[in-house]
N, CA, C and O atoms as CSV, one atom per row, in Angstrom:
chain,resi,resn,atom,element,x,y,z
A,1,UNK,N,N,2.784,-8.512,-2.913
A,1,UNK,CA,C,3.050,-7.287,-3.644
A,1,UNK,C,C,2.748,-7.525,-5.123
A,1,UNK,O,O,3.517,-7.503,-6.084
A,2,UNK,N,N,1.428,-7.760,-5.062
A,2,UNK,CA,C,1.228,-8.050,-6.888
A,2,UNK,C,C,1.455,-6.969,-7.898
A,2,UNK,O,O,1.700,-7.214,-9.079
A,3,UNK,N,N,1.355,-5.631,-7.339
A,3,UNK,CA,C,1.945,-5.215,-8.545
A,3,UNK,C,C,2.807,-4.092,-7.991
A,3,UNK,O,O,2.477,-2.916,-7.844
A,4,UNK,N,N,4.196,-4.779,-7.654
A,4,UNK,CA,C,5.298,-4.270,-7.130
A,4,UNK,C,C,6.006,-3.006,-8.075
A,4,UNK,O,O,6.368,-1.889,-7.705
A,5,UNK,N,N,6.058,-3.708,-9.592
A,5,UNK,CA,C,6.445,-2.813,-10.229
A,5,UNK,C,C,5.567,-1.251,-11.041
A,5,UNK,O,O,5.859,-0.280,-11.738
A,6,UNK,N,N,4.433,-1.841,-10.397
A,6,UNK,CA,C,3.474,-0.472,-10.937
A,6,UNK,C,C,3.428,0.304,-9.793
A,6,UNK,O,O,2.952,1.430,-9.938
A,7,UNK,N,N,3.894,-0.099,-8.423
A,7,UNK,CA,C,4.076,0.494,-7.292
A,7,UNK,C,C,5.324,1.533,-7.416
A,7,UNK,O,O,5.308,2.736,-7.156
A,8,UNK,N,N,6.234,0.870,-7.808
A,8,UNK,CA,C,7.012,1.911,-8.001
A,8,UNK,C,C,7.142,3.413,-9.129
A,8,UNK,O,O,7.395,4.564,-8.774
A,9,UNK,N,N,6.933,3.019,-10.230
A,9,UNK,CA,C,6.536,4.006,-10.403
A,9,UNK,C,C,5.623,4.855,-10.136
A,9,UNK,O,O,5.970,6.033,-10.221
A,10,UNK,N,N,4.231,4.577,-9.747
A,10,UNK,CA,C,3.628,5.450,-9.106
A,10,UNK,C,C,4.082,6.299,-7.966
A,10,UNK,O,O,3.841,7.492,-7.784
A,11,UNK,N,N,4.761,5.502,-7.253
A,11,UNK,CA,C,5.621,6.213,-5.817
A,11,UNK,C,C,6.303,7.606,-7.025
A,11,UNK,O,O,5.968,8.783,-7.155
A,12,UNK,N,N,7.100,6.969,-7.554
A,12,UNK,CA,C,7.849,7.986,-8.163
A,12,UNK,C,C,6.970,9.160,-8.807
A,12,UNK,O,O,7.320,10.304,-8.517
A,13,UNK,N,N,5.886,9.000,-9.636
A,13,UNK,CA,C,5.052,10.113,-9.755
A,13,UNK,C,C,4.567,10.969,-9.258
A,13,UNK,O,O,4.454,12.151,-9.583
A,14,UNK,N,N,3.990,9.978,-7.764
A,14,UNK,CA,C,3.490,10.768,-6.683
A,14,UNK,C,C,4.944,11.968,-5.856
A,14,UNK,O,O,4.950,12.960,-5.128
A,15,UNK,N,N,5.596,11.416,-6.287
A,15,UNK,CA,C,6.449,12.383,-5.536
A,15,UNK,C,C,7.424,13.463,-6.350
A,15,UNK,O,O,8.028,14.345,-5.738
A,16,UNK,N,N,7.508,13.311,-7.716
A,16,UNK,CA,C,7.785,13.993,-8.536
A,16,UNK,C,C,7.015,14.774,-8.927
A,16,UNK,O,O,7.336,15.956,-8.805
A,17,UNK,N,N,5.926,14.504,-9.443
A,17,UNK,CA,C,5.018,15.529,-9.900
A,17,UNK,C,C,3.835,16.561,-9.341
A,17,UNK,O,O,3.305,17.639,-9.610
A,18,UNK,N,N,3.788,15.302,-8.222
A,18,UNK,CA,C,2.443,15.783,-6.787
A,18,UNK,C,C,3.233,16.323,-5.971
A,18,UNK,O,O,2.761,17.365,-5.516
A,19,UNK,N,N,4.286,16.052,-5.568
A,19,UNK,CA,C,5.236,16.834,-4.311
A,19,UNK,C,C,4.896,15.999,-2.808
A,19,UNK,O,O,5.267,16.139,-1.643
A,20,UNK,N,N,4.044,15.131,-3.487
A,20,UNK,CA,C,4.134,13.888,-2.233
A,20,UNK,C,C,4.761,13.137,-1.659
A,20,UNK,O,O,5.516,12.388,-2.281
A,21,UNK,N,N,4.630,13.065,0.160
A,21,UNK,CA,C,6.060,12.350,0.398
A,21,UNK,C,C,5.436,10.996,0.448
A,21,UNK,O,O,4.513,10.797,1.237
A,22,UNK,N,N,5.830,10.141,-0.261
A,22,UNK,CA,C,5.666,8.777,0.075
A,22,UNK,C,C,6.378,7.702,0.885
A,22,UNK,O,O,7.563,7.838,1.189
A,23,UNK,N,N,5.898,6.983,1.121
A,23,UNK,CA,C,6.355,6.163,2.628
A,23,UNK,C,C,6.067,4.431,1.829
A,23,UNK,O,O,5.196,3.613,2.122
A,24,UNK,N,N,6.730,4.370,1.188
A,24,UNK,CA,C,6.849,2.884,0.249
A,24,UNK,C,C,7.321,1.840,0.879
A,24,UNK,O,O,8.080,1.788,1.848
A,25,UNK,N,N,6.804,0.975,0.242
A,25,UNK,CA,C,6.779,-0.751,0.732
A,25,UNK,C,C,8.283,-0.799,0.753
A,25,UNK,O,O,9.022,0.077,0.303
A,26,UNK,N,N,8.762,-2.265,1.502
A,26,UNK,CA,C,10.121,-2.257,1.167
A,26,UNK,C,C,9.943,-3.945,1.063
A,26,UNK,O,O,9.609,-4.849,1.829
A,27,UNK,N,N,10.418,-3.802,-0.521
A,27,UNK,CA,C,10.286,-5.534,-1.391
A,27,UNK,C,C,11.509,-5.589,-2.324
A,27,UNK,O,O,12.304,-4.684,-2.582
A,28,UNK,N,N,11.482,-6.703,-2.715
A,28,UNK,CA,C,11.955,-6.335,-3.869
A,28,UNK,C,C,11.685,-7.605,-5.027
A,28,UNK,O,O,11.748,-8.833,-4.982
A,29,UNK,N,N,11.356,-6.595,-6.065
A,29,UNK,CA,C,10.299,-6.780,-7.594
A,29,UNK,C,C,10.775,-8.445,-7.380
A,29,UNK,O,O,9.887,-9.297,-7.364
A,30,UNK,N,N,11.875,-8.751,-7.257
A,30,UNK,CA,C,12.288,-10.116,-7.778
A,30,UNK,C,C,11.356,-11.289,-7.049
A,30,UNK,O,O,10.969,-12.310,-7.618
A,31,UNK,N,N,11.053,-10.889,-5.536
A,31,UNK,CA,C,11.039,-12.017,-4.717
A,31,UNK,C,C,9.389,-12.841,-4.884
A,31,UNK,O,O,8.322,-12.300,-5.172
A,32,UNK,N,N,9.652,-14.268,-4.596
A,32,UNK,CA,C,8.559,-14.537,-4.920
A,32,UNK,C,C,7.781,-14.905,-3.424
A,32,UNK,O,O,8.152,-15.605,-2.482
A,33,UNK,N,N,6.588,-14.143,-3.640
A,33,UNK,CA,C,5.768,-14.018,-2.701
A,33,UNK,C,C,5.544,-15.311,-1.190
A,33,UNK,O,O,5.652,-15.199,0.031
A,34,UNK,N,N,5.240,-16.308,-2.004
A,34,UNK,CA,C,5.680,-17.696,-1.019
A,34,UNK,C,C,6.482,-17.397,-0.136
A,34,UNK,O,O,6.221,-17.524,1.061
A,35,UNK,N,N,7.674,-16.915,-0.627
A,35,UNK,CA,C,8.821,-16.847,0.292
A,35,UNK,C,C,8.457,-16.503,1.478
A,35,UNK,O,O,9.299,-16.763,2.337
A,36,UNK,N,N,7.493,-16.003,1.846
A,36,UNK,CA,C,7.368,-14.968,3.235
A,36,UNK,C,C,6.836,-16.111,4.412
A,36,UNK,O,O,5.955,-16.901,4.074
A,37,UNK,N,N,7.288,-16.157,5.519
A,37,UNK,CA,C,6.669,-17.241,6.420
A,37,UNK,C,C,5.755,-16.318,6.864
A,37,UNK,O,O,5.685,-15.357,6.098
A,38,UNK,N,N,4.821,-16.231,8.088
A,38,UNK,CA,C,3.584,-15.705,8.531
A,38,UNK,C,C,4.360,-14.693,9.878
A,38,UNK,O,O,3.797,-13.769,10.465
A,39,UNK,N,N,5.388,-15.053,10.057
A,39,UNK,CA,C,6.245,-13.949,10.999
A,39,UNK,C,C,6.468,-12.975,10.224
A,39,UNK,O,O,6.229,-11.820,10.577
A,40,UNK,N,N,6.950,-13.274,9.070
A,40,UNK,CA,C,7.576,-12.596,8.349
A,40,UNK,C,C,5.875,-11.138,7.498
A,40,UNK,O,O,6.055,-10.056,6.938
A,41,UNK,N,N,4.823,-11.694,7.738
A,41,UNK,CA,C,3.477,-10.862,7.223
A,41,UNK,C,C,2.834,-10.623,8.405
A,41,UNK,O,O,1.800,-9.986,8.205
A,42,UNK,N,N,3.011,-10.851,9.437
A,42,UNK,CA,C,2.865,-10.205,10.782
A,42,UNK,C,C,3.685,-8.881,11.233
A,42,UNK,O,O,3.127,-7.848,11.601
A,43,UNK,N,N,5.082,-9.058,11.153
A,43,UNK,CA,C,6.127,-7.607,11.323
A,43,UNK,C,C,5.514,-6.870,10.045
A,43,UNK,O,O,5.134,-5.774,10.456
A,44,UNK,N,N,5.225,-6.991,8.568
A,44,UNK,CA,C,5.094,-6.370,7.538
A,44,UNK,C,C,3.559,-5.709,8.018
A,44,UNK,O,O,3.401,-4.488,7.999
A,45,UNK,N,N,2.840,-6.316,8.298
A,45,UNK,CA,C,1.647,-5.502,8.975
A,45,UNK,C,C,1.489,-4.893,9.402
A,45,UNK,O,O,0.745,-3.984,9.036
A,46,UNK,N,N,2.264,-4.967,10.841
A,46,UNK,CA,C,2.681,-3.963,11.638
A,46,UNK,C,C,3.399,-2.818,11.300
A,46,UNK,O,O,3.178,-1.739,11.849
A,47,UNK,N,N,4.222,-2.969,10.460
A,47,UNK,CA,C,4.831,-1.945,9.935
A,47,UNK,C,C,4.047,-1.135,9.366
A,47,UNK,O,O,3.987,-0.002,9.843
A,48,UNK,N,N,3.348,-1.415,8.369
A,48,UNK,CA,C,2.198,-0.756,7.481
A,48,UNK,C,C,1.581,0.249,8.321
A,48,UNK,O,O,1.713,1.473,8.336
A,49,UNK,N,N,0.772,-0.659,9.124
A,49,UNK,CA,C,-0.044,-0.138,10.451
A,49,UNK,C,C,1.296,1.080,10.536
A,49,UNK,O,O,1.353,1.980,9.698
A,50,UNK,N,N,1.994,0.992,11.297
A,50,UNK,CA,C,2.612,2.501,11.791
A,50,UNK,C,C,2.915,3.488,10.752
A,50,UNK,O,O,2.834,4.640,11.179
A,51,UNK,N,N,3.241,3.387,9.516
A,51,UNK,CA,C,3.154,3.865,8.424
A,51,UNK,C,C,1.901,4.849,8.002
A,51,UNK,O,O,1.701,6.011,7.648
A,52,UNK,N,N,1.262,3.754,8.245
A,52,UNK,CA,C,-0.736,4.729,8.172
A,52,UNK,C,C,-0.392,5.493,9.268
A,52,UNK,O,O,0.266,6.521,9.104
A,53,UNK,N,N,-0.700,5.179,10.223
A,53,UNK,CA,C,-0.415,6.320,11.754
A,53,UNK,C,C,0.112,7.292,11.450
A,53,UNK,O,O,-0.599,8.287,11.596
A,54,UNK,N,N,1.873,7.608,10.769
A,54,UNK,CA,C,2.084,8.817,10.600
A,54,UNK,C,C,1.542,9.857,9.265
A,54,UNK,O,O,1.795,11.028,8.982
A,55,UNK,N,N,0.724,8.858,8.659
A,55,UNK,CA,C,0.529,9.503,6.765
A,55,UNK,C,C,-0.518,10.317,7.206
A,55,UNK,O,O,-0.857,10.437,8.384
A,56,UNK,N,N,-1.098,10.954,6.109
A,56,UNK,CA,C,-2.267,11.843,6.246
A,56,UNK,C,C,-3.005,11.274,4.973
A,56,UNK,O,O,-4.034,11.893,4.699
A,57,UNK,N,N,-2.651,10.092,4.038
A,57,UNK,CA,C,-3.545,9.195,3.931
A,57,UNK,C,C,-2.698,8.104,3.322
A,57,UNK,O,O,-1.499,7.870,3.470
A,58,UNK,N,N,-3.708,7.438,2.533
A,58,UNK,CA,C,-2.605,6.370,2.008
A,58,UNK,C,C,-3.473,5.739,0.253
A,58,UNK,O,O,-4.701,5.689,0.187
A,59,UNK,N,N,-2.938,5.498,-0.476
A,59,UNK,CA,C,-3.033,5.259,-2.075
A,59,UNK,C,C,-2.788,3.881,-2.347
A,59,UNK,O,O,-1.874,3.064,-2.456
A,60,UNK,N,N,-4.043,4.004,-2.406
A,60,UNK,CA,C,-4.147,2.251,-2.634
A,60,UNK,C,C,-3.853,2.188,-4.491
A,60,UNK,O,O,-4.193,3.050,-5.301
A,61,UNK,N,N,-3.166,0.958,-4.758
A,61,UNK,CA,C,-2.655,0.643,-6.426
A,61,UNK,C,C,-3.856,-0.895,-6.459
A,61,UNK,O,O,-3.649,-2.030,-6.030
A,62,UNK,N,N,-5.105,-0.312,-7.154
A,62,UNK,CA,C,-6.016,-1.278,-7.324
A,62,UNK,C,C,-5.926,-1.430,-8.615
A,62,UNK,O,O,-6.610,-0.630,-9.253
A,63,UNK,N,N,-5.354,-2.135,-9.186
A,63,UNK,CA,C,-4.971,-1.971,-10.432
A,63,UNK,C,C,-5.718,-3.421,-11.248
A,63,UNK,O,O,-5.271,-4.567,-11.215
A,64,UNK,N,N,-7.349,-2.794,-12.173
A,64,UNK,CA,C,-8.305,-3.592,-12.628
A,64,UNK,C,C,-8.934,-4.247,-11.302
A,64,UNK,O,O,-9.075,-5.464,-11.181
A,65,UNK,N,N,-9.202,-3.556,-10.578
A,65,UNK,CA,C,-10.119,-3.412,-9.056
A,65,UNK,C,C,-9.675,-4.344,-8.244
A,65,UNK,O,O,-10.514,-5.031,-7.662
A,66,UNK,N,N,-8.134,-4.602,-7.998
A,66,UNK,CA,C,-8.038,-5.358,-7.335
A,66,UNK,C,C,-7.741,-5.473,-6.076
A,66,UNK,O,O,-6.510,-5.482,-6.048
A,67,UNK,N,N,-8.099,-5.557,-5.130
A,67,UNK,CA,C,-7.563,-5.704,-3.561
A,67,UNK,C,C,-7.153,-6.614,-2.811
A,67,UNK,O,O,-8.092,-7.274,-2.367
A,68,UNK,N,N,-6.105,-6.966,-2.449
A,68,UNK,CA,C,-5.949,-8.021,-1.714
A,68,UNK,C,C,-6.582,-7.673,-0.342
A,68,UNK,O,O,-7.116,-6.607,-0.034
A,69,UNK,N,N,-6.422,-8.750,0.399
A,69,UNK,CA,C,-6.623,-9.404,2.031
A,69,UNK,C,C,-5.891,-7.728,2.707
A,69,UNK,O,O,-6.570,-6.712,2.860
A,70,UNK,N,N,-4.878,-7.806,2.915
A,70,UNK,CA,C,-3.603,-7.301,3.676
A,70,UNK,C,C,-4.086,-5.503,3.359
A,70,UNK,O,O,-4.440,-4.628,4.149
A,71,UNK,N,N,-3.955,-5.492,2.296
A,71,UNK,CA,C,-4.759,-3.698,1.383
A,71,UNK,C,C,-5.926,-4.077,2.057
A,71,UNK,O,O,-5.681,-4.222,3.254
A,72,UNK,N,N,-6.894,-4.257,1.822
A,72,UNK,CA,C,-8.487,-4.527,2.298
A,72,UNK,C,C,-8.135,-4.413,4.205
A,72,UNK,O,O,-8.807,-3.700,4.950
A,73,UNK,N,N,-7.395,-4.961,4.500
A,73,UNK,CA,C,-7.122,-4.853,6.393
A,73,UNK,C,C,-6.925,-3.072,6.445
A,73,UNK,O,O,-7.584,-2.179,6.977
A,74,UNK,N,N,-5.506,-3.093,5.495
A,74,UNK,CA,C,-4.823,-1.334,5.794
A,74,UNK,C,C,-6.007,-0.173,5.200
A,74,UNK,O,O,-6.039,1.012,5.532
A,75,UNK,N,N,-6.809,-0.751,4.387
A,75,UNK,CA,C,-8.088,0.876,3.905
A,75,UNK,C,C,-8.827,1.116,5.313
A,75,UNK,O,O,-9.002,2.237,5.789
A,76,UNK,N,N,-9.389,-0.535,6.142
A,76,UNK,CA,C,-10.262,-0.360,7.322
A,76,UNK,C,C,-9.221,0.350,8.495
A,76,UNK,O,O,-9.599,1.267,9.225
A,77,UNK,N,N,-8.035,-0.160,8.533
A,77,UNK,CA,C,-7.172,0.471,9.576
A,77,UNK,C,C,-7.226,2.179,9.253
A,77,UNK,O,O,-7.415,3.036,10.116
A,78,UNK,N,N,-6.985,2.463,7.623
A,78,UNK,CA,C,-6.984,4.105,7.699
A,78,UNK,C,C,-8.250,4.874,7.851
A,78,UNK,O,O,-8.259,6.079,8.102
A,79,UNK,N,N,-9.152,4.260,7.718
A,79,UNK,CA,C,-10.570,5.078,7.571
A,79,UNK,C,C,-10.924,5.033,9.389
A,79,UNK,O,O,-11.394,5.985,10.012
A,80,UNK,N,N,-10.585,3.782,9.937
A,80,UNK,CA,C,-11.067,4.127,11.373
A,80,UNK,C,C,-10.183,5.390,12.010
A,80,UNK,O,O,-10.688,6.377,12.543
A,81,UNK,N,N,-8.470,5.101,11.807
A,81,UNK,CA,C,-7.754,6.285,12.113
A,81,UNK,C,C,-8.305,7.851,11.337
A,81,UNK,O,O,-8.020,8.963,11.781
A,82,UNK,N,N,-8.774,7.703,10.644
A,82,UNK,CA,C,-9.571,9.060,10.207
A,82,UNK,C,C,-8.790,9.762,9.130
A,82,UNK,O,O,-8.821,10.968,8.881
A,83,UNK,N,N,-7.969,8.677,8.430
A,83,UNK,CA,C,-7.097,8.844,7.151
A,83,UNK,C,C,-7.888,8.881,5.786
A,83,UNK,O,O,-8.832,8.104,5.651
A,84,UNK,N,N,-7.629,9.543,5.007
A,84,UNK,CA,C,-8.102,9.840,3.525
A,84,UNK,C,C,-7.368,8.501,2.711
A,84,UNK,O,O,-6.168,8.244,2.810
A,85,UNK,N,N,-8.379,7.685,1.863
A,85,UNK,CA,C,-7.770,6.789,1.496
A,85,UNK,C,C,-8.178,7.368,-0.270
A,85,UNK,O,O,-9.276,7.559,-0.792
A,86,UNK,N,N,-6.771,7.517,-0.824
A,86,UNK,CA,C,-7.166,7.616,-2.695
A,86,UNK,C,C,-6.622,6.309,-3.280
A,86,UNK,O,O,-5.485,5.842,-3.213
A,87,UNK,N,N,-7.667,5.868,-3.837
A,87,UNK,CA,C,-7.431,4.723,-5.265
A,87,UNK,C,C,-7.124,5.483,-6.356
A,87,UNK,O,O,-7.557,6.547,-6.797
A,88,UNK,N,N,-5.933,4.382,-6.839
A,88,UNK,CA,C,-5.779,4.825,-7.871
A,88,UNK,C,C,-6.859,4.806,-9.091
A,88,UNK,O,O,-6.848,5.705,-9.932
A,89,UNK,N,N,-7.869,3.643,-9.143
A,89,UNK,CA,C,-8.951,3.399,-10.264
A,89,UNK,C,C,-10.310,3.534,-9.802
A,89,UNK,O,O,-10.403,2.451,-9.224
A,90,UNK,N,N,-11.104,3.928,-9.689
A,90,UNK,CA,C,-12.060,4.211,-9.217
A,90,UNK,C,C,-12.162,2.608,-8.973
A,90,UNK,O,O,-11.552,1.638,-9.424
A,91,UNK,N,N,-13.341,2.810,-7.938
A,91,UNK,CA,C,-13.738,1.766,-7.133
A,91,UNK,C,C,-15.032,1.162,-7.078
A,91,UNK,O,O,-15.655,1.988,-6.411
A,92,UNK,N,N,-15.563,0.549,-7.265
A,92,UNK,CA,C,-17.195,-0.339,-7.655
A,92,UNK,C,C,-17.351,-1.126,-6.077
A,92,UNK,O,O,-16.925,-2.067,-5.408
A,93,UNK,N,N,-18.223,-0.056,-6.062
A,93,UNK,CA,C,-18.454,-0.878,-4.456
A,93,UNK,C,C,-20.227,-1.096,-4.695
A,93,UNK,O,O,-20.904,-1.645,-3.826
């Protein structure tokens, strides 16, 4: 969750000002990433995954074009499900 805390406020924008319902990560800002064993980013995947399933798209926080592994898996998971994917920064492909 590299940028946990720009995640949140955006959630909060998106849903204050856009009237969007958002369906947010569940972390918290403090923890350090290591911590996670590979069970532990397997259930978080999965979760995601069902998350996309019910959204009608999903907002990626590429923040100075960045994508991880895990984001880069969930854009291919939403575009095959036939989900609208918005970046937040435009994208250089």
């Amino acid at each position: 969750m590299k940028f946990a805390k720009e995640m949140i406020k955006i959630s909060f924008d998106l849903e204050l000002k856009k009237r969007y319902a958002v369906l947010q990560c569940v972390y918290s800002i403090d923890r350090d990433d290591t911590e996670f064993e590979q069970i532990d980013l397997d259930i978080l995947d999965k979760i995601h995954k069902k998350k996309i399933d019910i959204s009608d798209a999903i907002y990626v926080v590429n923040i100075d074009g960045y994508i991880g592994n895990s984001t880069r898996s969930e854009i291919e998971y939403a575009l095959k499900a036939g989900k609208e994917v918005i970046y937040h920064e435009p994208v250089n492909e």
